[in-house]
C-alpha positions in Angstrom: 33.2 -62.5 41.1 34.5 -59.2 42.0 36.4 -58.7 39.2 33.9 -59.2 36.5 31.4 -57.0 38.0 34.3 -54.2 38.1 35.0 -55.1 34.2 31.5 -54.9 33.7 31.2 -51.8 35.6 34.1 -50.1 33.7 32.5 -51.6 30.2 29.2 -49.9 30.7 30.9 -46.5 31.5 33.1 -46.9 28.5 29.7 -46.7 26.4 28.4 -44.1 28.2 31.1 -42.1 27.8 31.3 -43.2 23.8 27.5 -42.0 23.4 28.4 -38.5 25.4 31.5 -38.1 22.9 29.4 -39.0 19.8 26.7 -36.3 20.5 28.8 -34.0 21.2 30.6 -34.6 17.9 27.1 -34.3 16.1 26.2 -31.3 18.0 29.7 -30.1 16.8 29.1 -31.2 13.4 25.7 -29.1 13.3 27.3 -26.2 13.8 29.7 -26.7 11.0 26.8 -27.5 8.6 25.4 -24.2 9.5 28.5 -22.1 8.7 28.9 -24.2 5.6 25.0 -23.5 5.0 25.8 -19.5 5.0 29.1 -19.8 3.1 26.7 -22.1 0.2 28.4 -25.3 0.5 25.4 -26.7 -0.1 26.4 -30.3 -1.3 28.7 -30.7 1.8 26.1 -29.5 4.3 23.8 -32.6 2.5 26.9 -34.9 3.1 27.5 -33.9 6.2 23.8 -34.1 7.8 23.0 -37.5 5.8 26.5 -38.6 7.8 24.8 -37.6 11.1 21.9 -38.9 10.6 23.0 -42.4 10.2 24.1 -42.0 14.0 20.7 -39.6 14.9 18.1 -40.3 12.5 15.7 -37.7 14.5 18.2 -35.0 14.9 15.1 -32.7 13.6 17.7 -29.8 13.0 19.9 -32.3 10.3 16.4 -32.9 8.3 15.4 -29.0 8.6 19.1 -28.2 7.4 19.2 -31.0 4.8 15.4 -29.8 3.7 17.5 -26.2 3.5 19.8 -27.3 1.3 17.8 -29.1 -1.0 15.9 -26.2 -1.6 18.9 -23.8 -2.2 19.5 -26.9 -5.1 15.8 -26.3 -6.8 15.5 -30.2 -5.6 12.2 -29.4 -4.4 11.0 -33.0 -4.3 13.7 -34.4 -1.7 13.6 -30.1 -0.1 9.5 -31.3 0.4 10.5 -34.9 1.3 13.1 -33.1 5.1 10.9 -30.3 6.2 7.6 -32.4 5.6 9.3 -34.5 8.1 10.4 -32.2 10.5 6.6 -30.7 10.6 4.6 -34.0 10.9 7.3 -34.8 14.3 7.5 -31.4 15.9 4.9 -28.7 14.8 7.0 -25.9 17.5 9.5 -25.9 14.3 8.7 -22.9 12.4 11.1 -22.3 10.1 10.1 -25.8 9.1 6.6 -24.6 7.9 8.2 -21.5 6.5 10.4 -22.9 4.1 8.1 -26.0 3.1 5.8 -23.1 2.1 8.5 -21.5 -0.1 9.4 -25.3 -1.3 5.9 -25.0 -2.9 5.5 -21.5 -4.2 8.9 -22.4 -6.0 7.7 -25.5 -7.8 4.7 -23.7 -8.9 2.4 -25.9 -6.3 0.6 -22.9 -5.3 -2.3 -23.8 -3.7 -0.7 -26.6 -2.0 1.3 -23.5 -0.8 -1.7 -22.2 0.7 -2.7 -25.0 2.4 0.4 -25.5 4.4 0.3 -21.6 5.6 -3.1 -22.6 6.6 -2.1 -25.0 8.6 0.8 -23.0 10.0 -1.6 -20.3 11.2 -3.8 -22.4 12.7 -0.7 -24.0 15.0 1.0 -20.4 14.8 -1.8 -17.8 15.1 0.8 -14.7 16.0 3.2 -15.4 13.8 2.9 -12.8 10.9 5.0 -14.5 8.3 2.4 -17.4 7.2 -0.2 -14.7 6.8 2.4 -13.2 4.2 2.7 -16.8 2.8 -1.0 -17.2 2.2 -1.4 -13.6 0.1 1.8 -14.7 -1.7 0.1 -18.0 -2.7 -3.8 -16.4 -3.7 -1.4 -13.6 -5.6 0.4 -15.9 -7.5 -2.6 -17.8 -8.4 -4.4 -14.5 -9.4 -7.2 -14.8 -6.7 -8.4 -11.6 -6.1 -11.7 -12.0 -4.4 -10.1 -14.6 -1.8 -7.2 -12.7 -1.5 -9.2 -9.2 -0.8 -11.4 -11.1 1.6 -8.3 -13.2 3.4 -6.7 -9.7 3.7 -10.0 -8.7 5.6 -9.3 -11.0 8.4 -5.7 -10.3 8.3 -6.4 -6.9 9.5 -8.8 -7.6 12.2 -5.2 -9.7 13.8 -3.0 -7.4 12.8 -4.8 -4.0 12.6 -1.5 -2.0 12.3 0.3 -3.8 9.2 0.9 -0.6 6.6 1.2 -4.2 3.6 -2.0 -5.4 4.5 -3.7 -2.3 4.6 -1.9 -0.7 1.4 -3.4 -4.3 -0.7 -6.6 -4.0 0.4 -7.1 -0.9 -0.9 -5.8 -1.2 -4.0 -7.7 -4.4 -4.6 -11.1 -2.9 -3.0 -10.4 0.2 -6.2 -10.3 -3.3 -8.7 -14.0 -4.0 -7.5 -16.8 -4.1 -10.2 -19.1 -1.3 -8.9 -20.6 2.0 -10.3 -21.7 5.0 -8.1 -23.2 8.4 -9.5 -22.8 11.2 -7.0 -22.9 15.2 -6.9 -20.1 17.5 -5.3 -20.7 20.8 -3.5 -18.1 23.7 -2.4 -18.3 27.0 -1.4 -15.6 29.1 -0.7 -16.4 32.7 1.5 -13.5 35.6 2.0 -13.1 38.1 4.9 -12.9 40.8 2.2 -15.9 43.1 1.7 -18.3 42.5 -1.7 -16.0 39.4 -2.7 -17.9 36.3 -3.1 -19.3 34.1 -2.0 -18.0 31.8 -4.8 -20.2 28.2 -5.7 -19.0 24.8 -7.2 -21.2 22.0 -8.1 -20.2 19.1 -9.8 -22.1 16.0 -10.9 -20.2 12.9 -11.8 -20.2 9.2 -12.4 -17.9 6.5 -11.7 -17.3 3.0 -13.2 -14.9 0.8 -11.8 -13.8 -2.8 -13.1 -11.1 -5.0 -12.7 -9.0 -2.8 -15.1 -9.2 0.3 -13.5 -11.9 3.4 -13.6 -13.9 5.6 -15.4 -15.0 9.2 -14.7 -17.1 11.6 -16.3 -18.4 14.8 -14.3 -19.3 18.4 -15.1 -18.4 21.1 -13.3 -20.6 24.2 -12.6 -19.3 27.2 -11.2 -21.1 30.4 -10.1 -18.5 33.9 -8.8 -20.7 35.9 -7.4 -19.8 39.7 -6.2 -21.8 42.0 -3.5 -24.9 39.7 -4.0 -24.9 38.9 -7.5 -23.5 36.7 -9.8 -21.0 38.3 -11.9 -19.6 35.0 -13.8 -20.9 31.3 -14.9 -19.9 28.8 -16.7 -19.1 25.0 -17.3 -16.2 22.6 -17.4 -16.6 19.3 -18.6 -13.7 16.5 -17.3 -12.6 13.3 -18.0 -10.3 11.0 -15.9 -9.6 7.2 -15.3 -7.3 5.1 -12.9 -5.9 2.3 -15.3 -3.6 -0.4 -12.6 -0.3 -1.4 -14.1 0.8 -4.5 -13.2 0.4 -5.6 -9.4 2.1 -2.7 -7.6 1.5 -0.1 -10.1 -1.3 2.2 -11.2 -1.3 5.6 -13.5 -4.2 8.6 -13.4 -4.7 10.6 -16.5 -7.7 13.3 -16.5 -7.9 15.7 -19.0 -10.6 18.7 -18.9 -12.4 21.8 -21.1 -13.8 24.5 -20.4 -15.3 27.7 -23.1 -15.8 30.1 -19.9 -12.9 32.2 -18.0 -14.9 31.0 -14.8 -12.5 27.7 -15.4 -9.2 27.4 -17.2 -9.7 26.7 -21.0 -7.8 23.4 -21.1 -6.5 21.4 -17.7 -4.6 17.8 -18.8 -2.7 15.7 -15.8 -0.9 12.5 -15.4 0.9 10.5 -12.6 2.2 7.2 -12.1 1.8 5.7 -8.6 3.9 2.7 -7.4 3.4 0.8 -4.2 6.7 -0.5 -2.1 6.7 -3.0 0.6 5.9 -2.1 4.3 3.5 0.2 3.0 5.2 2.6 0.7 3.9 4.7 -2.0 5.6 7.2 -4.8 4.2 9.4 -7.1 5.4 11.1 -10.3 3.5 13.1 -12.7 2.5 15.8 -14.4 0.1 19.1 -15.7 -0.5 21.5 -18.1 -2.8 24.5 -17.0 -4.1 26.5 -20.4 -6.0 29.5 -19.4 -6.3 33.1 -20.5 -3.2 33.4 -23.1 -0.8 31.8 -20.7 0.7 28.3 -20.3 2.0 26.3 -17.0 3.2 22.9 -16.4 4.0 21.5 -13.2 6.0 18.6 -12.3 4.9 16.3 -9.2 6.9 14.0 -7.2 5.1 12.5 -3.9 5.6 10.2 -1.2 3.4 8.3 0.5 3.2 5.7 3.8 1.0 3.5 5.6 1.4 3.4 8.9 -1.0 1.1 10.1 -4.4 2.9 9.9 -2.8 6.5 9.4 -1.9 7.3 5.7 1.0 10.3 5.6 1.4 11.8 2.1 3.8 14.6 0.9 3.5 16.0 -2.7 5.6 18.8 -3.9 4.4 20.8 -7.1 6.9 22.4 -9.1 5.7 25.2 -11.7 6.3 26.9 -14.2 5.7 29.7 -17.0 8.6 30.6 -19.3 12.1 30.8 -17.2 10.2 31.5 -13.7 9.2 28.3 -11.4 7.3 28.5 -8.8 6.7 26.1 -5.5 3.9 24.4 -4.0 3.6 21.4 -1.1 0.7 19.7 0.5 1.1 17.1 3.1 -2.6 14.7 3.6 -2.9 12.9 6.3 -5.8 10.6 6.5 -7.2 7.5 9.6 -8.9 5.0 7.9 -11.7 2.8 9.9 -13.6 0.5 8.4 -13.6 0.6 4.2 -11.2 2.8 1.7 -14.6 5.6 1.9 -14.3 5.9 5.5 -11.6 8.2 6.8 -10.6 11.4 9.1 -8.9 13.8 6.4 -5.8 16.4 7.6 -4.3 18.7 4.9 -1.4 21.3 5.4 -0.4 23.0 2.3 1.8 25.7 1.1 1.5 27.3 -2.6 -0.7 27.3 -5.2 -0.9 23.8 -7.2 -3.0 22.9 -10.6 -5.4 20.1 -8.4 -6.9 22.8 -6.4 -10.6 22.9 -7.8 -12.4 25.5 -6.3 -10.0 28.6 -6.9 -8.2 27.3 -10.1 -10.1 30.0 -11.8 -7.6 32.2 -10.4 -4.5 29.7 -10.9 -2.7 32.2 -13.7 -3.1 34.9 -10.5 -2.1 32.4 -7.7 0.7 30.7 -9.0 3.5 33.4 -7.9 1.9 34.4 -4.7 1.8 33.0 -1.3 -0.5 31.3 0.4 -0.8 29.2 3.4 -3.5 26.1 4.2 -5.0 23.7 6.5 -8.2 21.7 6.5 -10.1 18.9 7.9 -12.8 16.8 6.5 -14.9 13.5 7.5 -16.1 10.8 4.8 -17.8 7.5 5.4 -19.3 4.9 3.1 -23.1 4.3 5.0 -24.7 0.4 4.6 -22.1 0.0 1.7 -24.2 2.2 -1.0 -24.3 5.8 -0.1 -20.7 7.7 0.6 -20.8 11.1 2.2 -18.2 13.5 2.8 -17.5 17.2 4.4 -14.4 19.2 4.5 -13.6 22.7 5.9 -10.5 24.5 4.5 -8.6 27.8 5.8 -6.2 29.9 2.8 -4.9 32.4 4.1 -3.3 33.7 0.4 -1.8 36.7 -1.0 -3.1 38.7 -3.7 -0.4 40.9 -4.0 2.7 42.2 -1.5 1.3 43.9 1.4 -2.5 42.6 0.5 -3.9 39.4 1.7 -7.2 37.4 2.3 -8.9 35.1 4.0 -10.4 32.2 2.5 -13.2 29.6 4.0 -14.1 26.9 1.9 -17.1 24.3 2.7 -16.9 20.9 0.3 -19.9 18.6 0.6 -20.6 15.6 -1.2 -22.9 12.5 -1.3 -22.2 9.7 -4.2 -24.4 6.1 -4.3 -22.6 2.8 -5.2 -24.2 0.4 -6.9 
């Protein structure tokens, strides 16, 4: 009796110690499949995990590995069959949900796409990446509206994501609206009998899916020692058309018959958006005004980061063989919409978008000058938009004589 409890005894252990050895040797054979996985052996990481899980048919990390491999293959149908597996039995895996997600966007299934990131937020609320998978899927499937208002809600979780921020605002420029609106500057000097100088414009702005449309006219008024020594009008047209999905260009051109405003003003630049929030810019202008031609070359960077939006642009200029500098960095805090924002500007130089005093550019151009400003614009129960800036110039007129410049903007459009 003794002796064939003590071969029973050692028979059990021998088992034991079988079933320790063989999960060790899967365990072994998992790591193996992953270095295989990242040198692309693809078809012997599929061998291999079908082989373990004949022993350990819910070894979850085999079927996420095989669901891998599958996918790597373009076999979407048996890449679909694995991770859907390895969701439905454990919903902690997420790289699971992340890469039955991009088993769907691949095979063109993109809604089903959508619904699986849905369900991956709703199990995985912090995690960031399934929010990416959902705009992936509305973009893909060209759903603007959803997309816009899915980004919305995005934001609210992740207030500080330069992407989500960056697309919003270029798909809340894409809405169909139309808004009229009048513009107001005047710009004082520390200098005795000079100014003060007035700028009104009146504009209107139509926006589609395409892009925009703006027509305004510009009135200026330089007056001198009380009384108005110069008028006159400049009429401008300009228009955002969007490029593809990360692209957009601006082209304004502009005439005036009065020396109060340069006789002919064209511009172009191309902006393209970059992921984690960047932005580049690269353009152009042409300046025709009292006898004399400029052009100006523009390259500009821009950055998201989270709420702030940083923006360098450096002007380069020209007339004949001379070239001369300009650079403006903007720094804006967004709150609620694209309308509502805190403005900062530093600048140095005189550059061809500078409204108020481009009367003057042909004077300006070669002389120094030094800038800063803040302003405060906000979109008020979604129709009217207001806006106020104050800037400082501090510019020379010629070497050893300078000036002080003040300049008020004011402005108040209506959407509709």
């Amino acid at each position: 009796m003794k002796r064939v409890l003590f071969v029973l005894i050692a028979f059990l252990g021998t088992l034991g110690a079988e079933a320790q050895t063989q999960k060790l040797n899967t365990d072994s054979l998992l790591y193996k499949s992953l270095e295989d996985f990242q040198k692309g052996s693809y078809d012997l990481v599929i061998k291999q995990s079908q082989k373990a899980l004949a022993v350990a048919p819910d070894y979850l990390d085999f079927h996420l590995l095989l669901g891998r491999s599958y996918l790597m293959k373009d076999n979407y149908d048996s890449a679909r069959y694995y991770l859907s597996n390895v969701v439905e039995k454990n919903e902690a895996y997420i790289e699971a949900f992340q890469f039955l997600i991009d088993t769907e966007l691949r095979s063109g299934n993109y809604d089903q796409a959508g619904g699986v990131a849905e369900k991956a937020i709703d199990i995985h609320p912090g995690e960031k990446i399934f929010y990416r998978k959902k705009i992936a899927s509305l973009q893909l499937q060209e759903r603007e509206k959803e997309e816009k208002a899915f980004l919305a809600s995005s934001l609210e979780k992740f207030p500080n994501d330069p992407d989500f921020r960056q697309r919003l605002y270029f798909l809340e420029t894409k809405n169909k609206t139309d808004r009229v609106g009048v513009n107001y500057s005047i710009t004082t000097f520390d200098r005795e009998n000079v100014g003060p100088w007035h700028l009104v414009g009146a504009q209107y702005v139509r926006e589609r899916d395409w892009g925009s449309l703006i027509g305004r006219v510009n009135y200026a008024d330089r007056m001198s020692a009380g009384e108005s020594i110069t008028t006159g009008y400049q009429f401008e047209l300009e228009s955002y058309v969007f490029m593809g999905k990360n692209g957009y260009s601006h082209i304004s051109g502009a005439y005036s018959n009065s020396i109060v405003f340069p006789s002919v003003r064209a511009a172009y630049s191309y902006y393209h958006n970059f992921r984690n929030g960047w932005e580049t810019e690269v353009g152009a202008r042409y300046v025709e005004m009292a006898g004399r031609n400029f052009r100006s070359g523009i390259v500009g960077v821009g950055k998201y980061f989270g709420s702030f939006w940083l923006n360098g642009r450096t002007f380069i200029q020209n007339e004949g063989t001379q070239f001369f500098p300009a650079f403006q960095l903007t720094s804006r805090y967004y709150f609620d919409s694209r309308f509502d924002y805190l403005n900062f500007i530093v600048g140095y130089g005189t550059s061809p978008d500078e409204r108020a005093t481009l009367n003057q550019f042909e004077s300006r151009v070669a002389m120094d000058s030094y800038r800063t400003g803040i302003g405060y614009f906000r979109l008020w129960n979604d129709r009217i938009i207001t806006g106020t800036q104050f800037t400082f110039n501090y510019q020379e007129l010629m070497p050893g004589l300078q000036q002080n410049e003040y300049e008020v903007f004011l402005m108040v459009h209506y959407k509709f």
